[in-house]
C-alpha positions in Angstrom: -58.4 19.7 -25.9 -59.3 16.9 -23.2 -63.2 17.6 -23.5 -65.0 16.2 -20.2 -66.8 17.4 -17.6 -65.5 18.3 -14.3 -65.0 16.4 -11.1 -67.0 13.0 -10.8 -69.4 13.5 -13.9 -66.7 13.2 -16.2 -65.6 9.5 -14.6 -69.3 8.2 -14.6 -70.5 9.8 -18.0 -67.5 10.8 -19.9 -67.1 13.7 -22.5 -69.1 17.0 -22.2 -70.7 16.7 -26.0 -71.6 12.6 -24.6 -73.6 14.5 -21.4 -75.1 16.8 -23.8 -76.3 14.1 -26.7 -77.2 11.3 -24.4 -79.6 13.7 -22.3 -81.3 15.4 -25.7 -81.6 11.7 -26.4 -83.3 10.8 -23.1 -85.7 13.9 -23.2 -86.7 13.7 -26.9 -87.3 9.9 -26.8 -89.6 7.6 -24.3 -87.0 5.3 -22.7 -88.1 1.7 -24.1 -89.1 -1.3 -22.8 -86.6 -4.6 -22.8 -89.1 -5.7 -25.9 -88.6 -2.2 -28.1 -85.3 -2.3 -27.1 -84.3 -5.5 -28.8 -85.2 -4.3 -31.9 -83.2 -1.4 -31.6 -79.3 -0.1 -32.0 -77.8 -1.4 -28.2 -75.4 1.8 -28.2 -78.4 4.5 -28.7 -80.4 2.4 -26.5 -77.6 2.6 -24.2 -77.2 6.4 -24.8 -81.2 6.9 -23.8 -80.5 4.7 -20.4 -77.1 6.4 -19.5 -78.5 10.2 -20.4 -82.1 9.6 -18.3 -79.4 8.7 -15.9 -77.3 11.7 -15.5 -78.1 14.6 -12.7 -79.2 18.0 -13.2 -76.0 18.8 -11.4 -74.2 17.1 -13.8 -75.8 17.9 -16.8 -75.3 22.2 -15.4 -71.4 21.0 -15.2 -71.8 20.0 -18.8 -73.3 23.4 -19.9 -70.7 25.6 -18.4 -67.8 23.4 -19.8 -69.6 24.2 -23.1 -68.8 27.9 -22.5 -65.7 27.5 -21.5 -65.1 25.5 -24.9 -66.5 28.6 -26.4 -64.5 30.8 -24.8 -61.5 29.6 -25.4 -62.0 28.9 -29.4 -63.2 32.5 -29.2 -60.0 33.2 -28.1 -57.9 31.8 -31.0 -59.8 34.5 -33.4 -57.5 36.8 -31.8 -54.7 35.5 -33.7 -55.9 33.7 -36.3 -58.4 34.2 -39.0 -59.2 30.2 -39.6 -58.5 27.0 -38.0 -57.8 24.1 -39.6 -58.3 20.9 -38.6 -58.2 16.9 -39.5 -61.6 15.9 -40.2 -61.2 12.5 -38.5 -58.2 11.2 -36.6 -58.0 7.7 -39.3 -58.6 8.0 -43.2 -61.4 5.1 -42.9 -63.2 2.9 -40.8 -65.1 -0.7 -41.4 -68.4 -0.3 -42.9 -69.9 -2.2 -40.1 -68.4 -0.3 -37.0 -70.1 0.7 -34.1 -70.5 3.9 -32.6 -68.5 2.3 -29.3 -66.2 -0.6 -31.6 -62.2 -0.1 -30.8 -60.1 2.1 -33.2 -57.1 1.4 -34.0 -54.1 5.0 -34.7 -50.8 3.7 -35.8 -51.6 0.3 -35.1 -52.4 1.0 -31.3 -56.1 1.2 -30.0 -56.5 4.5 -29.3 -60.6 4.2 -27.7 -63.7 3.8 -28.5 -64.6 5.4 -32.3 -67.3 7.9 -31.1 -64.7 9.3 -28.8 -61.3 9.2 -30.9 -62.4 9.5 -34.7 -63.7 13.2 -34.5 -62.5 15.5 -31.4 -61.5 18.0 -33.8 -65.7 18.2 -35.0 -66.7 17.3 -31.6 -65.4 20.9 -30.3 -66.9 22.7 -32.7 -70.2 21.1 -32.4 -70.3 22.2 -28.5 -68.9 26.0 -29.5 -71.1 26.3 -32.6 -68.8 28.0 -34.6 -69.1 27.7 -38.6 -67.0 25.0 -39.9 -67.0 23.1 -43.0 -65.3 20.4 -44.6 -63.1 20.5 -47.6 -61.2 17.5 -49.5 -57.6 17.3 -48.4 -56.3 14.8 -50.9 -56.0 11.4 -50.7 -54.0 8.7 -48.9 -51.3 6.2 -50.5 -54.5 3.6 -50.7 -56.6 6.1 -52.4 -58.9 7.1 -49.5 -60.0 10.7 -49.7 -59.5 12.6 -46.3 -60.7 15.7 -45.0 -59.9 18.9 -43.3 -62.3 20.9 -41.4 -62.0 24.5 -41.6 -63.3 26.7 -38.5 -64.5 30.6 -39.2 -65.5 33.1 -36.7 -69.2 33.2 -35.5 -71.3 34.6 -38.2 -68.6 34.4 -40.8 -70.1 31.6 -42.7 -70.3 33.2 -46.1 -66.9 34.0 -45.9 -66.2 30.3 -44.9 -67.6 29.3 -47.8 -65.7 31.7 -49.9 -62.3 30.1 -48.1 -63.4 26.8 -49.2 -64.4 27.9 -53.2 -60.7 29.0 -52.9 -59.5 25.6 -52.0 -62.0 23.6 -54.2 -60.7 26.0 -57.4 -56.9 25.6 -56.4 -57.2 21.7 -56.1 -60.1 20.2 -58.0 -61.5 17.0 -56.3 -64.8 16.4 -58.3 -62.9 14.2 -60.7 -61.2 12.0 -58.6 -62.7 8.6 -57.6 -61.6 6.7 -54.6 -61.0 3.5 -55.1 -63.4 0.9 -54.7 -66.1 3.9 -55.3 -69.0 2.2 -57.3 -69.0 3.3 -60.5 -70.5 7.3 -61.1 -74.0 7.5 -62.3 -74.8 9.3 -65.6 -75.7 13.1 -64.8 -78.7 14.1 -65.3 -80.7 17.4 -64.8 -81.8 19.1 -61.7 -84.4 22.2 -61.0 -84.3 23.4 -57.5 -87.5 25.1 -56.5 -88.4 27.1 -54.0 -92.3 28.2 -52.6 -93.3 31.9 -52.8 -96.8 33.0 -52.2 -97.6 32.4 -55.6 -96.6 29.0 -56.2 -94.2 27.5 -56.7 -90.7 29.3 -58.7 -87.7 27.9 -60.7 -84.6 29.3 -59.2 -81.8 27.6 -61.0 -81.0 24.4 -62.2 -77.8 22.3 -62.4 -76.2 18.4 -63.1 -76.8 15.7 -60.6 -75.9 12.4 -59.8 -78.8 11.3 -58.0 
């Protein structure tokens, strides 16, 4: 999928889901003054400028490539029950990368990491179908990757029955990536949840944290 907007909105502003974030950014959040805006990340700051920026004609183009992204994942359902999908285009990234640093696929630079890391997630975000993601294994380093698994709308609980599948036929809990920190002692956890009585003990379980 090339996802961009038509005609001259996509040269000036680039993808659809970028039109769509960077103008929920702009009308959620005050644009800031040169002050603010030193204290603040340069590439949201430059998200706020670039979305405050962008037309009403522009931002309609965006909406109705967002259906026709819908549409056409809607379409695959007639042939498939699931997609499945890389979670991310490379197994890792620098700890200190930027939402616009270069990023390197088979040694080339493939763009800018907000663009090439996730288009898989990126579509799915715009169509709102359930996804989720599952542990795919791991690479010759030891870094764990991922693959997203799409669902028809509203067929989340059976999503989530698709990945217990996957989870049970290839455990992952026990494996540690390399370099991981070590894993903290588990310990015991009560979920609760509010009724009209107080408060009620639903079930509790082993946690990490």
């Amino acid at each position: 999928l090339v996802m961009s907007t038509p005609s001259t909105s996509a040269a000036k502003h680039g993808p659809t889901w970028r039109v769509l974030q960077q103008v929920n950014w702009a009308g959620r959040f005050a644009l800031p003054d040169e002050a603010t805006a030193k204290m603040m990340d340069a590439g949201f700051v430059a998200g706020l400028r670039a979305g405050a920026a962008i037309s009403g004609m522009e931002l309609n183009a965006a909406i109705y490539k967002r259906t026709a992204y819908f549409r056409l994942v809607q379409s695959w359902f007639q042939s498939f029950d699931w997609i499945a999908t890389p979670v991310t285009t490379v197994a890792s990234i620098p700890g200190d990368a930027k939402g616009d640093s270069p990023i390197s696929i088979n040694g080339k630079i493939a763009g800018e990491l907000r663009v090439v890391m996730a288009p898989y997630l990126n579509v799915v975000n715009l169509t709102g179908h359930p996804a989720i993601s599952v542990p795919a294994g791991f690479t010759q380093a030891g870094i764990p990757v991922g693959m997203q698994l799409v669902g028809r709308m509203n067929a989340d609980v059976d999503l989530l029955r698709l990945a217990k599948v996957i989870e049970d036929e290839q455990p992952w809990a026990d494996r540690i990536p390399t370099g991981a920190p070590p894993r903290l002692p588990l310990r015991p956890l009560t979920l609760y949840a509010e009724t009209g009585a107080g408060r009620l003990r639903v079930r509790s379980s082993q946690s990490n944290h």
